[in-house]
C-alpha positions in Angstrom: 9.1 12.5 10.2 11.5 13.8 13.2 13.5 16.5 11.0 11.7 19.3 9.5 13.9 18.7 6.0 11.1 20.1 4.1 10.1 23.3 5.6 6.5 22.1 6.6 4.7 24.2 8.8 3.7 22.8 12.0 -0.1 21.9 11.0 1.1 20.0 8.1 3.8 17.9 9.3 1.6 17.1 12.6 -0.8 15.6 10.4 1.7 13.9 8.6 3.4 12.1 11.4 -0.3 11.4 12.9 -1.3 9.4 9.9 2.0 7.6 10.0 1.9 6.3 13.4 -1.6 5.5 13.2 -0.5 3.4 10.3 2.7 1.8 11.6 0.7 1.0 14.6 -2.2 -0.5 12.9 0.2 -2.2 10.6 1.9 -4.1 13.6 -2.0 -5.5 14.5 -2.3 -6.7 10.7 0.9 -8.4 10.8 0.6 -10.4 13.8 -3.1 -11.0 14.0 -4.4 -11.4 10.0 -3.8 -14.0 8.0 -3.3 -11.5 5.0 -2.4 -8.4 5.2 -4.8 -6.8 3.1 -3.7 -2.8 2.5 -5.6 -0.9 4.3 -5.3 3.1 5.3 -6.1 6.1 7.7 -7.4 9.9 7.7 -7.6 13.1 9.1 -11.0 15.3 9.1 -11.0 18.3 9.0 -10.6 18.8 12.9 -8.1 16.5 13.3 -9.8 13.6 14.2 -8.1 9.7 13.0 -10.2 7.7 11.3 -8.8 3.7 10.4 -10.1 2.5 6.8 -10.1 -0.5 5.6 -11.8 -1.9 2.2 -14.4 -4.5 2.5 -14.3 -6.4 -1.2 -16.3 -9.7 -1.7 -14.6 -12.7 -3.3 -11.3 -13.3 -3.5 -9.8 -9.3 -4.7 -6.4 -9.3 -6.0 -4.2 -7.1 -2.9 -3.6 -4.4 -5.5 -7.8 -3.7 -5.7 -7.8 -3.1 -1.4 -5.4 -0.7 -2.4 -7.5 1.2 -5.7 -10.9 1.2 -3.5 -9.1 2.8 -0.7 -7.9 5.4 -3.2 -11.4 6.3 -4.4 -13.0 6.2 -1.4 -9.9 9.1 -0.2 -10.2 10.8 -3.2 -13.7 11.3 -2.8 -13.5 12.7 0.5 -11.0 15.1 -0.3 -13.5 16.1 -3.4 -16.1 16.5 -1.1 -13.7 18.7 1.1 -13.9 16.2 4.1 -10.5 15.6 4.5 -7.1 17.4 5.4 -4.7 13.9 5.0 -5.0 10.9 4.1 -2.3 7.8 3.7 -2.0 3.9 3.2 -0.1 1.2 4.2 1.1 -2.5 2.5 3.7 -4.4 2.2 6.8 -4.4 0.1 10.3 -5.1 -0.3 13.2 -2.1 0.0 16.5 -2.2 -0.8 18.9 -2.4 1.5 22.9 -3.1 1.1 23.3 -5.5 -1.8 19.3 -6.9 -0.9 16.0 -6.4 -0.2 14.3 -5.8 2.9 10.6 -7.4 3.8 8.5 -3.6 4.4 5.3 -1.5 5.0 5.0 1.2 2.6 3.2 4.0 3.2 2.0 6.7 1.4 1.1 10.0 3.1 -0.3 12.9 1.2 -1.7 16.5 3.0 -4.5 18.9 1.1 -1.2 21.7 0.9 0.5 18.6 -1.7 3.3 17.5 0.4 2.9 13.5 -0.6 5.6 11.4 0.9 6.7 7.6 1.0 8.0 5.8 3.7 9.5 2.6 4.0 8.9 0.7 7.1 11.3 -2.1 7.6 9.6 -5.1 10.1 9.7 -8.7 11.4 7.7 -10.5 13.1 9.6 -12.1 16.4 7.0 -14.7 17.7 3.5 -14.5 17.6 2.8 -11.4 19.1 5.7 -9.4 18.7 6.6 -7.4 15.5 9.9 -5.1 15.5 10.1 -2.5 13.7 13.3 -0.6 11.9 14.5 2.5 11.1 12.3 4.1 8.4 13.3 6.0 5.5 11.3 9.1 4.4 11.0 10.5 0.7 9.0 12.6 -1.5 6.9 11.0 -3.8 4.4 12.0 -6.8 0.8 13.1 -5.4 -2.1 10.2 -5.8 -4.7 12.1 -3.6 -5.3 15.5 -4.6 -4.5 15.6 -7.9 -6.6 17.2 -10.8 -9.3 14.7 -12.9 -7.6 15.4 -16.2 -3.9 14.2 -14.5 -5.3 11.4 -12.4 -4.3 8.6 -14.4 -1.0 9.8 -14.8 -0.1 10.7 -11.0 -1.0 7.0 -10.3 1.2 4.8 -12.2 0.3 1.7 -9.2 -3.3 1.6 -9.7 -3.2 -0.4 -13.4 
């Protein structure tokens, strides 16, 4: 989020690059220190304030379903009107020359609509050191504030 590509005014894109750095940050913490990392995600009230979420399932939850509570519980907020941003992170492969890159993905999305992706390439140098690359920043399809009646077709990655 360094160029203002998409005319956002300042309020917007602050809250946009907050969410992402609280989420690269966090996501260098899961990589080194957990196991699994479980997707997990982060939000801004309405005065600004950063909160970390993460999904606390029983059993033995298929990644995708850390993912779909985290959703709920963000879309629920932003019903209630609690929320100004919201965004998750997990990992994912991006392509990159002729390959694949290993990745954190994250998905950002404001109350105004802007929604982007961004791809976070990583490795893991050691056991406490994580490097990340450059990212790459792109529009994507709104999964957060989107009308009932079009929910289940703005979120094609929730089956």
């Amino acid at each position: 989020m360094t160029d203002n590509l998409w005319n956002l005014d300042e309020v917007t894109r602050t809250d946009m690059r907050l969410v992402l750095a609280t989420l690269k940050e966090y996501s260098g913490y899961a990589l080194i220190d957990c196991p699994v990392f479980k997707p997990f995600g982060a939000s801004l009230d309405l005065n600004g304030a950063v909160r970390v979420t993460v999904a606390q399932l029983d059993g033995q939850p298929d990644l995708l379903e850390y993912r779909n509570v985290l959703i709920r519980g963000f879309r629920n907020q932003a019903a209630r009107g609690e929320i100004r941003a919201a965004g998750y992170a997990e990992l994912g492969r991006f392509p990159e020359g002729a390959g694949e890159v290993d990745t954190v993905l994250i998905r950002i999305e404001c109350r105004d609509g802007v929604s982007s992706l961004v791809s976070v390439p990583y490795s893991v140098e050691g056991p406490d050191k994580v490097s990340f690359g450059e990212s790459v920043i792109m529009r994507a399809e709104p999964w957060l504030w989107v009308e009932l009646d079009h929910a289940a077709r703005a979120e094609p990655a929730l089956q």
